[in-house]
N, C-alpha and C positions, 0 to 999 in steps of 0.2 A: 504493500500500500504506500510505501514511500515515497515513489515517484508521483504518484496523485496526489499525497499529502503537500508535496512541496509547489506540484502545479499550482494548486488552491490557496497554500498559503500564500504565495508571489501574486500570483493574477486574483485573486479574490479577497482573503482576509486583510492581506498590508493596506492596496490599496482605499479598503473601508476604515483601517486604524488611520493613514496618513491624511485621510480627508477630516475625519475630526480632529487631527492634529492641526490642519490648516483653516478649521472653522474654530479655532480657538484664538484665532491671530485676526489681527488687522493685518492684509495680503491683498497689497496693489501690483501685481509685476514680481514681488520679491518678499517676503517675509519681513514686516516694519515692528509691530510694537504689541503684547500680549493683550488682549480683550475680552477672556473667558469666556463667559458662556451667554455675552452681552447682544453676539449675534441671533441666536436661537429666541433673546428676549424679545430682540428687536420685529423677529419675524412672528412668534407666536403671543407676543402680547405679556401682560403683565403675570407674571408665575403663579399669583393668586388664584385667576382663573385656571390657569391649566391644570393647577391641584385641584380647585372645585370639578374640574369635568372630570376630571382620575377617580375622585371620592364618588361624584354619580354614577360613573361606568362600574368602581368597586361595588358599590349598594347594588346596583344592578343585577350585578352578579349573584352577589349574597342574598336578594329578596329573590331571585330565580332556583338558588337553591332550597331555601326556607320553603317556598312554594311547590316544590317536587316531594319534601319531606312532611309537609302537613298535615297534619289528618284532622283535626278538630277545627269549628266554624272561625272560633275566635285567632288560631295559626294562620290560618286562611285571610282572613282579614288584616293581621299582621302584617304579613306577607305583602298585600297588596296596599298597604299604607306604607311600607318600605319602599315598594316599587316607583310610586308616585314621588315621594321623596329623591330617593335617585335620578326622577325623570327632571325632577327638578332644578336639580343642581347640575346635573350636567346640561342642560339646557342654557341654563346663567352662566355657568361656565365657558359653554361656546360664542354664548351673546358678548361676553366680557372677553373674550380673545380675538372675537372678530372690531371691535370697539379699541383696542390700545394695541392690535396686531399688525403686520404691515398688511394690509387689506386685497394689494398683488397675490399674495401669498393665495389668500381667501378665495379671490376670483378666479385664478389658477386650481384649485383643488374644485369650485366650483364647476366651470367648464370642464374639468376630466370627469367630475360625476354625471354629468350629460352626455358628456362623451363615450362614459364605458356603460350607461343605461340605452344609449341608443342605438349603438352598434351590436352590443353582447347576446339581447334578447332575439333582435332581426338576424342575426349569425348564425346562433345553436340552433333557433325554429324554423329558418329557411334551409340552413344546410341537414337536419334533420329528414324535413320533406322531400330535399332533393338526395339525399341516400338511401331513403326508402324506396324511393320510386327507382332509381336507377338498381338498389337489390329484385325488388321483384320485376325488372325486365333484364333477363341475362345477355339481350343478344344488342351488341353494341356498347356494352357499359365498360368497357376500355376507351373506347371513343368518347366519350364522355365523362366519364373519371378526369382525362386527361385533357379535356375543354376545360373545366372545370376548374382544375389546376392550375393553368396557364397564367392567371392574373395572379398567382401567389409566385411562382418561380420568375416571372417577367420583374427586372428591374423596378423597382421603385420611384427611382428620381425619375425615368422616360414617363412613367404610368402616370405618377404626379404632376408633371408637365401637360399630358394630354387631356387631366381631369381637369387643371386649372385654365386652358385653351375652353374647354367643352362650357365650364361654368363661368366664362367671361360675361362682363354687363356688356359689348355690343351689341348691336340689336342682330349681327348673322350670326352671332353664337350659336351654336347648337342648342343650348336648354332655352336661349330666347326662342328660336324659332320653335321649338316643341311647345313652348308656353301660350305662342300668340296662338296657336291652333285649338285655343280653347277659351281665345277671345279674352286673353288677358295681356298685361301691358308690358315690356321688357320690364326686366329684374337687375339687381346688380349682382346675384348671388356672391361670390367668393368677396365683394365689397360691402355685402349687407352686414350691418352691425345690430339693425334692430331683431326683433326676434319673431317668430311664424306669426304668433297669435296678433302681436300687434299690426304687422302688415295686413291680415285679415280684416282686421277691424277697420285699419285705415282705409283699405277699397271697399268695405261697404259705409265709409261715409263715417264711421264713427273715430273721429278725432279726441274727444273725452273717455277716454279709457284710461281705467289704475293704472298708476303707477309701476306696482307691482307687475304688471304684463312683461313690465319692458326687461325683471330681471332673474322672472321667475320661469324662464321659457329658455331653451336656447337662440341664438342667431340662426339666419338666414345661412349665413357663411361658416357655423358649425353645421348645420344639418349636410347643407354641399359633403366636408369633409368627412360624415358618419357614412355618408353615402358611399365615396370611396373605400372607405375602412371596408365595409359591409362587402363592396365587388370584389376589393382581395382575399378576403379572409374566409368568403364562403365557398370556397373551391378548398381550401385547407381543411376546413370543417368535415366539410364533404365527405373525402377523401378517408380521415381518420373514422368516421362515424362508418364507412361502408366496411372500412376491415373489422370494425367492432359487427358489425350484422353479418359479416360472410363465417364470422368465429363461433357464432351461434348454431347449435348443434338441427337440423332437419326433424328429428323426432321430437321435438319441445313442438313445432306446426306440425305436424301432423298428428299428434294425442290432443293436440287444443282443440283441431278440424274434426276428431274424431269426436270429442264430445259434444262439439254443435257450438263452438267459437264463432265467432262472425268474425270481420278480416279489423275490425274496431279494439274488439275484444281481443284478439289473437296480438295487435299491438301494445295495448292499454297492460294487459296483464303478462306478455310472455318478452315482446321483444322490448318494452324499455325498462325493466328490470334489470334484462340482460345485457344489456346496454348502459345500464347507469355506471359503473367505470370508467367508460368511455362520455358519457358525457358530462362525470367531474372531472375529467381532465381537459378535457377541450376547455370548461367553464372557471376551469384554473388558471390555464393559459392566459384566457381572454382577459380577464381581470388581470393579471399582472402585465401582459400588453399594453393595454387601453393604456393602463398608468405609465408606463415608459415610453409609451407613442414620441415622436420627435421628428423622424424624416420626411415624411408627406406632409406633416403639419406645417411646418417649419416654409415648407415650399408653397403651400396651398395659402397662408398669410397672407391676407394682404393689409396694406394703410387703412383701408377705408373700414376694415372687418373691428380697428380697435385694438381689444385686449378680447371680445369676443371668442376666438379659437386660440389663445396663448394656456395651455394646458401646463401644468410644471414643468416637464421638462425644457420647455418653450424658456418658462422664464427661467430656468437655472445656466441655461445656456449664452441667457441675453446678460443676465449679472455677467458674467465670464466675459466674454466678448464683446462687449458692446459697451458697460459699466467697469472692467477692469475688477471688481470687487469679488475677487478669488475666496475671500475669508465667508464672507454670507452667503457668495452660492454654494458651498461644499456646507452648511449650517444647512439650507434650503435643502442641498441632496440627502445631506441625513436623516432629513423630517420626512422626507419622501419616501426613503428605504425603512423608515419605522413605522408609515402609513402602509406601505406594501404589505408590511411581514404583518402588521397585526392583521389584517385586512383579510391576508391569507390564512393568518390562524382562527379568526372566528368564519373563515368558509368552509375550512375543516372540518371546524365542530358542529356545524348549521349540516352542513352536505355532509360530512361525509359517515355519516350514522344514518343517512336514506340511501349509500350505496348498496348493492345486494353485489357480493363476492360469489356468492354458490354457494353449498354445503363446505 
């Protein structure tokens, strides 16, 4: 195991110890003057809150367990009087971190949560449908498989290029002309900074609309970008979900067929059971993607989009490059790789006790 151990500790564990090394520094270009742990403050707000949302997410925990262990009316209401509590304070807690936090940080974590709920759900459910249908037709489904494919193995930056061409605001773009054939007026998409509903609202004449529309929705020029995610990734999807159904043994349909399964049923109860490994891994993946997304994003940006599609890694990248401020974006990537991992550890415990392994 030594040679992996050392691979992992050079290429994986140093370079996480030497980033918090450098998020502890003020580091313009070159390592200047020590500043602990004043970046993390600056990004996530006053430490106050961020205890109070620790302390709600802990009660959380603890009224979830109290409430499994229950048995009498008055535990039971305990239980959920603790819950409330917790829902509490960790609520204030994030109210009061978005309030004295750097609020980039906020809108950034924001858009990737639109980001990995728009693409993630549309992925697993359409590349689902398209595995099933291409397992029960055998003839051709190489040809297909491997259409299928082709926007996941095909370069990224060309792909991104011809998406951001496709979604331009001229009126011969391609999505304008798809648009007016339905007797609606050019778009700016990949320039659009406001968001669906409000545009809605605004072509049927309502200009008085919440506030809230404008920030509780994604953009115009996010949706564009979900959309691409969605054309590469559902040939990926595809592809993993069909070797999970070809691994599925024949006699599991045929004893369902035999006792008067309908082809519903024969789905519902036999093939996504057998399948649920496979699609907590795909649903693994996806979620740790969405969050490290960067190359198409980055390209598909535009001025006019805002901070609309600027996802984390967007802005960890722009500190670096563009602010010089090495010390707070490696503070930024660390929030980010401790948002991942927990992220990933309550998916585990949510999914991964509705996996079905077999006997």
């Amino acid at each position: 195991m030594s040679p992996a151990l050392v691979v992992l500790g050079v290429f994986g564990i140093f370079p996480i110890g030497y980033a918090f090394f450098v998020s502890l520094h003020r580091w313009r270009i070159k390592k200047e003057t020590v500043v602990g742990f004043s970046h993390y403050a600056k990004a996530l707000g006053d430490p106050v809150w961020l205890l109070c949302l620790a302390l709600g997410f802990g009660l959380l925990l603890l009224a979830r367990c109290c409430r499994r262990r229950s048995d009498t009316t008055t535990q039971r209401l305990a239980s959920l009087a603790l819950l409330g509590v917790s829902a509490v304070l960790a609520l204030r807690g994030f109210v009061g971190m978005c309030q004295t936090g750097d609020l980039r940080l906020f809108n950034a974590f924001k858009v990737t949560v639109f980001y990995a709920l728009g693409t993630i759900p549309c992925e697993i459910v359409g590349a689902l449908l398209l595995a099933y249908l291409l397992f029960r037709i055998p003839r051709a489904r190489g040809f297909f498989r491997i259409l299928y494919f082709l926007p996941f193995i095909t370069p990224m930056i060309a792909t991104a290029v011809v998406f951001r061409t496709i979604f331009s605001p001229n009126p011969g773009s391609l999505a304008n002309r798809f648009w007016t054939l339905f007797g609606a007026g050019d778009q700016r998409w990949l320039q659009e900074s406001r968001t669906v509903p409000a545009l809605l609202l605004q072509g049927l004449g309502l200009s008085n609309y919440p506030s809230w529309v404008d920030t509780a929705f994604p953009s115009l020029a996010l949706v564009c970008v979900v959309l691409y995610n969605i054309w590469v990734y559902i040939g990926y999807d595809t592809v993993i979900l069909l070797a999970g159904l070809s691994a599925i043994p024949r006699h599991y349909f045929e004893a369902a067929a035999i006792d008067g399964a309908s082809q519903w049923q024969q789905f519902r109860h036999v093939t996504l059971p057998l399948i649920s490994p496979t699609l907590f891994f795909i649903t693994l993946v996806a979620v740790i993607g969405t969050f490290k997304a960067f190359n198409h994003i980055y390209i598909m940006r535009t001025a006019g989009a805002q901070d609309t599609v600027d996802v984390a890694s967007v802005l960890i990248f722009d500190q670096i490059y563009q602010y010089h401020t090495a010390g707070y974006a490696s503070a930024l990537a660390l929030i980010l790789f401790v948002a991942i991992l927990l992220l990933t550890v309550v998916q585990n415990r949510l999914l991964g006790r509705r996996v079905f392994y077999g006997d």
